[in-house]
C-alpha positions in Angstrom: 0.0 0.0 0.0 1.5 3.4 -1.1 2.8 5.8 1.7 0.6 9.1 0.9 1.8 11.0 3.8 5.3 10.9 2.3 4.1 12.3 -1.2 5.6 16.1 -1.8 3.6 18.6 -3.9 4.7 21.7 -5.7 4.5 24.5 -3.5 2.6 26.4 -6.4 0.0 23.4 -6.8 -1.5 23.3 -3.5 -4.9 24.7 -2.5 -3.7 26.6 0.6 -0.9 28.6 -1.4 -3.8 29.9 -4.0 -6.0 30.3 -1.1 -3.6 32.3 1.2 -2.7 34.4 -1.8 -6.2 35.5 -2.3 -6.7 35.7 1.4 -3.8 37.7 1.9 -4.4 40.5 -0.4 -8.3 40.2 1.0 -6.5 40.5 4.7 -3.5 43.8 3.4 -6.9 46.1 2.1 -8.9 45.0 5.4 -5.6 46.3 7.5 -6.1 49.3 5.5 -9.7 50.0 6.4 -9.2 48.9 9.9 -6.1 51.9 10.4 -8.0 54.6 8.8 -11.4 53.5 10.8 -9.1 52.9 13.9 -7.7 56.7 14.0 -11.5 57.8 13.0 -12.5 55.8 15.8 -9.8 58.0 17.7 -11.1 60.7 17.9 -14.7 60.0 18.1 -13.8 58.0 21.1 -11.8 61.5 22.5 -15.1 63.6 21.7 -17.3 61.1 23.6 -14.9 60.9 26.2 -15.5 64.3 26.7 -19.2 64.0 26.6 -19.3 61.1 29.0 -17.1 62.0 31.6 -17.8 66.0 31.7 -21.4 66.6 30.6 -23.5 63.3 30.1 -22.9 61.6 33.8 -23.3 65.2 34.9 -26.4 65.2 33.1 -27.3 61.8 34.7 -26.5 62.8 38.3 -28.6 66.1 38.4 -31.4 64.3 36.7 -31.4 61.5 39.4 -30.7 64.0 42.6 -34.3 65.7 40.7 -35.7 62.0 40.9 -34.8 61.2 44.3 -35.7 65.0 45.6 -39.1 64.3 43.9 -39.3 60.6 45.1 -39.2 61.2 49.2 -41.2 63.8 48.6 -43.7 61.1 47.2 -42.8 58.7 50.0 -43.6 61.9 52.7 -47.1 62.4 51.0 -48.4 58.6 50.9 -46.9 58.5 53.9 -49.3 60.9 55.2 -52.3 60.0 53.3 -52.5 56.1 54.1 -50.3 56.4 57.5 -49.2 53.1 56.4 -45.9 52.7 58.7 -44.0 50.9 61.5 -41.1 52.0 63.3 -39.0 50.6 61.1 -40.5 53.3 58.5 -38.6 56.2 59.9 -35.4 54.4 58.8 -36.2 54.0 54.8 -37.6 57.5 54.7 -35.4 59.0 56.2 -31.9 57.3 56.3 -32.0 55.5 53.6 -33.3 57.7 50.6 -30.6 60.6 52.5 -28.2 58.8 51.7 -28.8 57.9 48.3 -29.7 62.1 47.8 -25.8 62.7 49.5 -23.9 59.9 47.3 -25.2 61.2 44.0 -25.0 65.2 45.7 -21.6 64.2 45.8 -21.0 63.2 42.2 -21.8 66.9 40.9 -19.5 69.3 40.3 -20.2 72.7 38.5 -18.0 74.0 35.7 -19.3 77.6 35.6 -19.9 80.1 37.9 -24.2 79.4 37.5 -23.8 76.1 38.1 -21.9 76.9 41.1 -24.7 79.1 42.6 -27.2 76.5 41.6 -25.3 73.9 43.7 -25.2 76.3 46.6 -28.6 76.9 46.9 -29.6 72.9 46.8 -27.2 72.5 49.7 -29.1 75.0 52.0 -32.2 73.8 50.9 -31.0 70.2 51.7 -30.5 70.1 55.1 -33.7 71.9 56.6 -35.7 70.1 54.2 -34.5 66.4 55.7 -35.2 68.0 59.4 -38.4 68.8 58.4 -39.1 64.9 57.4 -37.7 63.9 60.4 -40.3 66.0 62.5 -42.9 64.8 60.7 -42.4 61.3 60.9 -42.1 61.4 64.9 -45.7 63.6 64.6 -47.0 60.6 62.2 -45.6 58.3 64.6 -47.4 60.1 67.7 -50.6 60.3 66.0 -50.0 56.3 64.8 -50.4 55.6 68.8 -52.9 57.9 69.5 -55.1 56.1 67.1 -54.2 53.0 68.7 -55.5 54.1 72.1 -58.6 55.2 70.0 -58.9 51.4 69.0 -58.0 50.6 72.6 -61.1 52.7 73.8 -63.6 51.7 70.9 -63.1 48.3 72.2 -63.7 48.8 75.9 -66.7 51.3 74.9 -68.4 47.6 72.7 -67.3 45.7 75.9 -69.5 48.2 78.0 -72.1 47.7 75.3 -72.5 44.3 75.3 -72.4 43.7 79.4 -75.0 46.4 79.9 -77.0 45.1 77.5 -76.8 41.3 77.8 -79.7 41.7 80.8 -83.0 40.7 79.6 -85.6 40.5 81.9 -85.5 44.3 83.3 -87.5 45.9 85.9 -88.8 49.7 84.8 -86.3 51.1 87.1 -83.6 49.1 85.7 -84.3 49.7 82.3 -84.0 53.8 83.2 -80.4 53.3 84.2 -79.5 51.0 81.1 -80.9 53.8 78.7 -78.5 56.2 80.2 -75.7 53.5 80.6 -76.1 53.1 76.8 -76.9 56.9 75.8 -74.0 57.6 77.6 -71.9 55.3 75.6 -72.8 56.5 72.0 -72.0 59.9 73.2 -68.6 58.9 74.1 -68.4 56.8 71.0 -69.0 60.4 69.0 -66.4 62.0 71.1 -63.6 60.3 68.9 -64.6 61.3 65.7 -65.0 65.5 66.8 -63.2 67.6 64.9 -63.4 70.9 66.9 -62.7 71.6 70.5 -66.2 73.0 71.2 -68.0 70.2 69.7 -65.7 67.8 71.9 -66.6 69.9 75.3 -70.2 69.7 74.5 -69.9 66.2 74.1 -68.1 65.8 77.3 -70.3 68.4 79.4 -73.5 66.1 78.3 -71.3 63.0 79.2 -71.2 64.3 82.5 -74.4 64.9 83.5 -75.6 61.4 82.2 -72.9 60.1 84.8 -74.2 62.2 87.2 -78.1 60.9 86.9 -76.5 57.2 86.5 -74.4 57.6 90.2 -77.1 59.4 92.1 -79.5 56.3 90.8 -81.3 54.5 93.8 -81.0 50.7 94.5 -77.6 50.6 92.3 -76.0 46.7 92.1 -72.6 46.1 92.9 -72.4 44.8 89.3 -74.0 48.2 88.3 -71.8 50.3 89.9 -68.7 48.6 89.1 -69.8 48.9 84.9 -70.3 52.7 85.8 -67.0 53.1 87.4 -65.4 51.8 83.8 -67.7 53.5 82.2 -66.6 57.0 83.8 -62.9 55.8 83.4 -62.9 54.8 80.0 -65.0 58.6 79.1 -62.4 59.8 80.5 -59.1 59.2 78.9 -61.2 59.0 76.1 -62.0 62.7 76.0 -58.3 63.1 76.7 -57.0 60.9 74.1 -59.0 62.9 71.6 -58.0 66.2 72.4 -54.3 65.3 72.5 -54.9 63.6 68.6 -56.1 67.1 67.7 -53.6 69.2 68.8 -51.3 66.6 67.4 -53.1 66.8 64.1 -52.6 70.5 64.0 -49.1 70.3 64.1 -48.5 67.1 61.8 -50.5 69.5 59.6 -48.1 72.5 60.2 -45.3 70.2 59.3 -46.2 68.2 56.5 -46.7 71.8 55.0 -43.4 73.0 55.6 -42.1 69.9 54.2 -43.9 70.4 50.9 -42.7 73.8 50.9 -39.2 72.7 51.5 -39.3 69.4 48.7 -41.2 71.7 46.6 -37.6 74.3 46.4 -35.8 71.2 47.1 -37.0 70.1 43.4 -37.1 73.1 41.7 -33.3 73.9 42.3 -32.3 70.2 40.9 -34.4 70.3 37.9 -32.4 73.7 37.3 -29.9 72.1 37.4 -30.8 69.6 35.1 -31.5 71.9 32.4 -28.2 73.7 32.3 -26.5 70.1 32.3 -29.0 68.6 29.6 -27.9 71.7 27.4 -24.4 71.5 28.0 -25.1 67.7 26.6 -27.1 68.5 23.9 -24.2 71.0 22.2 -21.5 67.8 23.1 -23.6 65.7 21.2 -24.1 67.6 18.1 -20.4 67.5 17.8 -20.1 63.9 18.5 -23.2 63.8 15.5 -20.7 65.7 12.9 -18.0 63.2 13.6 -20.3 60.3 13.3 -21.7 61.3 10.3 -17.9 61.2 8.5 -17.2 57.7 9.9 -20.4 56.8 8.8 -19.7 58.0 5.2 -16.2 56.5 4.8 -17.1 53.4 6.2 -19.5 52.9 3.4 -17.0 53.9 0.5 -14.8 51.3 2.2 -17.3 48.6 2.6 -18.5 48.7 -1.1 -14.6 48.0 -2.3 -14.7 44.9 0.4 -17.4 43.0 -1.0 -15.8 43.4 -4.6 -13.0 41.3 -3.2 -15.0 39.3 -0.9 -17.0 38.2 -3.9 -13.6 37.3 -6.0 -12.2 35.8 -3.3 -15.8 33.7 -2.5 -15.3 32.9 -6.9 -12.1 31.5 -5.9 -12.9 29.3 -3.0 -16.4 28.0 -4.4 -13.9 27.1 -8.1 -11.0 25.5 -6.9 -12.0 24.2 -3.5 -15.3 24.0 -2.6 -16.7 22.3 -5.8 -14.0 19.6 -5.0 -14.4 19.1 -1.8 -18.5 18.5 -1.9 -17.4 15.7 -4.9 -14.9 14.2 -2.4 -18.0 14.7 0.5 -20.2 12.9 -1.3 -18.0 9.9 -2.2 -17.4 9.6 1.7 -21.3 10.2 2.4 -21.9 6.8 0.1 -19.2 4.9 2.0 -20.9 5.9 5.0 -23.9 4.2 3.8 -21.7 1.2 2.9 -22.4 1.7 -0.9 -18.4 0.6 -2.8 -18.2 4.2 -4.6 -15.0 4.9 -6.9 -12.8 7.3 -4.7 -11.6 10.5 -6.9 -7.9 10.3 -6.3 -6.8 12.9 -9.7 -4.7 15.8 -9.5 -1.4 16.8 -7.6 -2.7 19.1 -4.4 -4.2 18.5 -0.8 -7.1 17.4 -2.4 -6.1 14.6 -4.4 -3.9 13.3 -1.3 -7.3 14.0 0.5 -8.6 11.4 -1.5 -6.0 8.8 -1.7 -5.6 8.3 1.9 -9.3 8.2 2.7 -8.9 5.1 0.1 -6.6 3.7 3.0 -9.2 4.9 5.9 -11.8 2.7 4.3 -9.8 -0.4 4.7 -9.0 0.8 7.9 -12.4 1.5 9.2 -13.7 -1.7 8.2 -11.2 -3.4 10.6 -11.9 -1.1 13.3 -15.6 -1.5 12.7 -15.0 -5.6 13.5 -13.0 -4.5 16.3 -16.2 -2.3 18.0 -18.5 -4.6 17.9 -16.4 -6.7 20.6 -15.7 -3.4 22.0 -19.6 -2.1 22.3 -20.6 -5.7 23.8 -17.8 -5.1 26.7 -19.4 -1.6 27.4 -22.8 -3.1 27.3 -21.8 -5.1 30.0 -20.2 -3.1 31.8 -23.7 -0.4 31.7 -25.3 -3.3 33.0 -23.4 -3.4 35.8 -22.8 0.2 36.3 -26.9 0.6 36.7 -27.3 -2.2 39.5 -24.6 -1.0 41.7 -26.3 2.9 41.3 -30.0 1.3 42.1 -28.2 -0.4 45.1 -26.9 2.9 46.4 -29.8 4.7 45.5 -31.6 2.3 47.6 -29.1 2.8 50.2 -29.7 6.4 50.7 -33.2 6.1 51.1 -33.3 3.1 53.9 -32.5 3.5 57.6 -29.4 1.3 58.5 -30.9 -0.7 61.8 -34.3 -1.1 60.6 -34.3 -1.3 56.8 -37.0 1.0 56.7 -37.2 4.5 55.3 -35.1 7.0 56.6 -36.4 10.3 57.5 -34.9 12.5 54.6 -36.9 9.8 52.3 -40.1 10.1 54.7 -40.1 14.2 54.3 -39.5 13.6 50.2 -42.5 11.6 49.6 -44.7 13.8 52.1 -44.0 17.2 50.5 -45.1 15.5 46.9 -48.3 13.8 48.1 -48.6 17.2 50.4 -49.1 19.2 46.9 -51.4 16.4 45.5 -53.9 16.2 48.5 -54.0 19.8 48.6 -54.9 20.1 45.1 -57.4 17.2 45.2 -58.8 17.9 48.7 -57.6 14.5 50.6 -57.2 14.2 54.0 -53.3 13.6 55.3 -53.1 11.6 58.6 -49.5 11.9 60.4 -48.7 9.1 63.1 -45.6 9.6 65.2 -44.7 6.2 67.1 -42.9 6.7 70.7 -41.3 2.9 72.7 -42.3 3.4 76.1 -39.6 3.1 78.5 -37.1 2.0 75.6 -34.1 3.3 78.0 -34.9 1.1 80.3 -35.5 -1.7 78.2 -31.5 -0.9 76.7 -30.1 -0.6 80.2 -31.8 -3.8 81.0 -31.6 -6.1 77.9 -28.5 -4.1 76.4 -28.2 -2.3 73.3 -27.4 -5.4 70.7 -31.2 -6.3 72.4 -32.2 -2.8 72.1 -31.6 -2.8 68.5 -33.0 -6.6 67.8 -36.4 -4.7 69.1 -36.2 -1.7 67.2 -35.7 -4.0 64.4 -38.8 -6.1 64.7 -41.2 -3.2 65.4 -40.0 -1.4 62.5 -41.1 -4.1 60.1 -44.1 -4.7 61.7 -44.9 -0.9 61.3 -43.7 -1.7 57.8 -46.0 -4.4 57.7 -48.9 -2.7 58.4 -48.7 1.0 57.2 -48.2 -0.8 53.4 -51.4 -3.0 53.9 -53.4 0.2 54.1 -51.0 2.2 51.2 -49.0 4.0 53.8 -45.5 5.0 54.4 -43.6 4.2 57.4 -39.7 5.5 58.8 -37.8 5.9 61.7 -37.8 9.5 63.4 -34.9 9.6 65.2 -34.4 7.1 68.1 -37.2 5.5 69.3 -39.6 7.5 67.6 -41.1 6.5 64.0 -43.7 8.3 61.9 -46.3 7.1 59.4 -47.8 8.7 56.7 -51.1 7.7 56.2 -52.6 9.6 52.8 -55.8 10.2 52.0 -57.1 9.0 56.0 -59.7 11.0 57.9 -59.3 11.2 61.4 -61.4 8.1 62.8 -59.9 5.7 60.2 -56.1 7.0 61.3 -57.2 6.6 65.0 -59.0 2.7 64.3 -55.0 2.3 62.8 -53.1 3.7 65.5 -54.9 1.6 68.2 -54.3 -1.7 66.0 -50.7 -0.7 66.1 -51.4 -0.8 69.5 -53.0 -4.1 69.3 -50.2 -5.9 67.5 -47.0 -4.9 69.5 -49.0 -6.1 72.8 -49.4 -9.4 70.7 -45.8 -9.5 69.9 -45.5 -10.2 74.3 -41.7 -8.6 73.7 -40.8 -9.1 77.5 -40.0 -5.3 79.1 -38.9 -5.5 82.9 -38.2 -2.2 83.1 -41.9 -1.4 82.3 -44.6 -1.4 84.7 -46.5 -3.6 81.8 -43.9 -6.3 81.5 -43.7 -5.4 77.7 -43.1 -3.4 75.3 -45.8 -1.1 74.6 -46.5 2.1 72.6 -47.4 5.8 73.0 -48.9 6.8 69.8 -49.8 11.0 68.6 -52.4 10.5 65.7 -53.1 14.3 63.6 -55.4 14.6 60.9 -56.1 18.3 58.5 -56.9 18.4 54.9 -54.4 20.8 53.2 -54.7 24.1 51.2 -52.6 25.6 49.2 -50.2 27.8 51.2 -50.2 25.1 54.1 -47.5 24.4 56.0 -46.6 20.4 56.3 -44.5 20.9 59.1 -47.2 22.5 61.9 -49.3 19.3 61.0 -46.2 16.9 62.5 -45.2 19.3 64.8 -49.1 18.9 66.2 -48.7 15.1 65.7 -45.8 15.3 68.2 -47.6 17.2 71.1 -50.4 14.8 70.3 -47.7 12.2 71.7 -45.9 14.1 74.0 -49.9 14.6 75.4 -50.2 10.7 75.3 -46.9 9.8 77.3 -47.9 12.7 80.0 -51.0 10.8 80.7 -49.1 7.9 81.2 -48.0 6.0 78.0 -49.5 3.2 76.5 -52.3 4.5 74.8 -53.2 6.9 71.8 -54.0 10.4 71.5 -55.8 12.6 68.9 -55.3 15.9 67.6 -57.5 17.6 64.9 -55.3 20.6 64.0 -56.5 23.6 61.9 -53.6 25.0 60.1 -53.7 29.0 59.4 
């Protein structure tokens, strides 16, 4: 067989000589085009340099210190309007936002003299205008508790209500003194929505003299007089509570319009600002438009020239390369297939040599092809093996090492699916958790190679029974297992428990150091119906008080919790 890799062709001959000709001269006018754009490029990159870095992230800066100016302005007004806050709220109005206002303040510089003054005045502006946040949000604040004592009163006023009116069978007499009781209470109800001092005086002068008919009432109860004495109590701070909200209300009013006033100059002086920037950008730009416009231009002229040789250069490639090298493709595409198709082996370039030693890598191939079939069974059987050692471990991670049951990570896996599916199809999810009474003693006692043997045998009884009724069973931790019993309402999860029960007493596993002589079981049963948005855990965490509830009231038995989850 002839040695093709040894063959020597004429330097002239070969394909890559023509094609790095063409290439090359292709290459020498791109260099050309690249310089001259490369020094255009130059100096727009100078002139938009200069509108970057002196006027544009000016520009940017004053437009977003007019943002933010405008933006806690916003914040103050909803803040007033929907009162909305915590005292958490004083932070993110007031820190916060000042110091995003003070970080871009600091990026602006001016570079004439009206830029300068503009500057000036948002600095004095500044500071008054963040005091006068800060004084309203402690008046916002103030009224915020005010208007929970108002609550606090509204409430004891409906309590007032209800006791003095839950009497039905009245005498005359008594009936008098509930009228007032009750006249007396709407009047104080009133009293927190006045809005003038005189109305709220009146309100309290007639408040007064109902109090005073009510206390100099004959044949008063002790019941009576102690509902009065609230009664005259809660009137009071409520008229006090009241008055303080309006005076307080005057002066949050006072200040939120001071601090409009001050956001209002506050704004005005950055959008000035603005403006002189945005024109100082606009001039930068139409210079940076002029130069643009050039590059544009001789880009163009150069472009047109480049596809004249692109397209002699694409002549060249599809003629002497190309046209070959599909004929040579398609030969190889046929042997593929396994169809005996003469090999083109003519000529005296890379080609041609192409084509003579692909004549060699068909003999070749069909060897190696012999060769991977042995090769592809050995991997087969190696896959084989590969896929029962990974089932093995996968069934490793899932199983408890003592008791070959599930383990909890397992458990938690399958219950957060089927969690999702009973809450979309409305099932009831019962969740058992499983407690060994006195299983300390029973190790101290038997010993821990005993201890284990019991764990052991309880866990596939458990097993046993929580698959007989499609349910999941696996060790908790310790002692403890849980079962997972899914679509289950409460009395069916209950009738299950107490045959758990049942059985291990049946199993007679001898326990000394219980007061039954065996091993016995203290069971927390807990049954809900999901929604969406529910959390899984609060349903075992209620199944685990359940149990805790049974082993307080002295093991051996089970105990039921319905929980409703919020």
């Amino acid at each position: 067989m002839a040695d093709f890799a040894t063959v020597k062709l004429k330097s002239r001959k070969k394909i890559g000589f023509r094609l790095n000709l063409v290439l090359l001269s292709v290459l020498c006018f791109y260099l050309i085009i690249t310089a001259y754009s490369i020094f255009i490029l130059w100096q727009q990159s100078e002139e938009f340099k200069h509108l970057t870095n002196t006027q544009f992230e000016r520009a940017i800066h004053a437009a977003e210190l007019s943002r933010d100016a405008e933006q806690i302005t916003s914040q103050a007004l909803e803040k007033m309007i929907v009162q909305g806050y915590s005292s958490s709220y004083y932070q993110s109005l007031s820190n916060s936002p000042k110091k995003v206002f003070y970080s871009i303040r600091e990026k602006l510089y001016a570079n004439t003299p009206k830029e300068q003054a503009i500057l000036d005045e948002i600095d004095s502006i500044t500071k008054p205008y963040f005091n006068t946040l800060k004084i309203l949000d402690n008046y916002l604040l103030t009224e915020k508790e005010l208007a929970k004592q108002h609550n606090s009163i509204s409430n004891s006023l409906r309590h007032l209500q209800k006791a003095i009116s839950s009497n039905v069978d009245l005498t005359p007499h008594q009936q008098h003194f509930t009228n007032l009781f009750l006249n007396a209470i709407n009047i104080t109800m009133l009293s927190q929505n006045a809005v003038s001092r005189g109305e709220l005086q009146a309100q309290k002068n007639a408040i007064s003299a109902l109090l005073a008919k009510m206390y100099y009432t004959d044949t008063l109860s002790d019941a009576q007089l102690a509902l009065l004495d609230q009664l005259y109590h809660t009137s009071q701070h409520a008229f006090s509570t009241r008055l303080k909200f309006q005076n307080q209300h005057l002066a949050t009013l006072s200040a939120i319009r001071q601090t409009r006033q001050k956001a209002q100059q506050l704004s005005a002086a950055s959008f000035d600002f603005y403006l002189l920037l945005k024109k100082a950008t606009l001039d930068s730009t139409q210079k940076h438009d002029v130069l643009i416009r050039n590059v544009i231009t001789n880009i163009i002229l150069f472009s047109c020239v480049f596809l004249v040789l692109t397209a002699f250069a694409y002549w060249f490639i599809r003629h002497y390369l190309i046209f070959r090298l599909n004929r040579l493709n398609q030969v190889m595409l046929q042997h593929a297939k396994g169809l005996k198709t003469p090999i083109p082996q003519e000529g005296e370039d890379e080609i041609a040599l192409m084509g003579k030693v692909f004549s060699v890598f068909v003999a070749a191939t069909e060897q190696a092809q012999k060769d991977s079939m042995d090769a592809r069974k050995e991997v087969e059987d190696a896959n084989l093996k590969l896929i029962e050692l990974n089932q093995s471990l996968q069934q490793l991670s899932h199983t408890d090492d003592l008791t070959q049951i599930a383990n909890r990570r397992y458990f938690f896996q399958h219950f957060i699916a089927y969690w999702d599916k009973a809450s979309t199809e409305k099932h009831d999810v019962s969740v058992i958790m499983i407690d060994l009474d006195w299983f300390k003693q029973f190790n101290d006692h038997y010993g821990h190679q005993a201890g284990d043997q019991c764990l052991f045998q309880l866990a596939q009884m458990f097993k046993t029974e929580a698959e007989s009724v499609g349910g999941l069973v696996a060790r908790y931790g310790g002692e403890e297992f849980i079962i997972l019993l899914p679509n289950t309402d409460k009395m069916s999860a209950m009738v299950f428990a107490k045959h758990l029960t049942t059985k291990v007493k049946e199993a007679n596993i001898l326990h000394q150091g219980s007061d039954k002589g065996k091993v016995t079981l203290s069971i927390g049963v807990a049954t809900h119906q999901p929604k969406p948005g529910d959390d899984l855990d609060k349903l075992i965490h209620l199944a685990d008080q359940t149990l805790y509830e049974a082993k307080h009231n002295g093991r051996d038995q089970v105990s039921e919790f319905n929980p409703i989850l919020d």
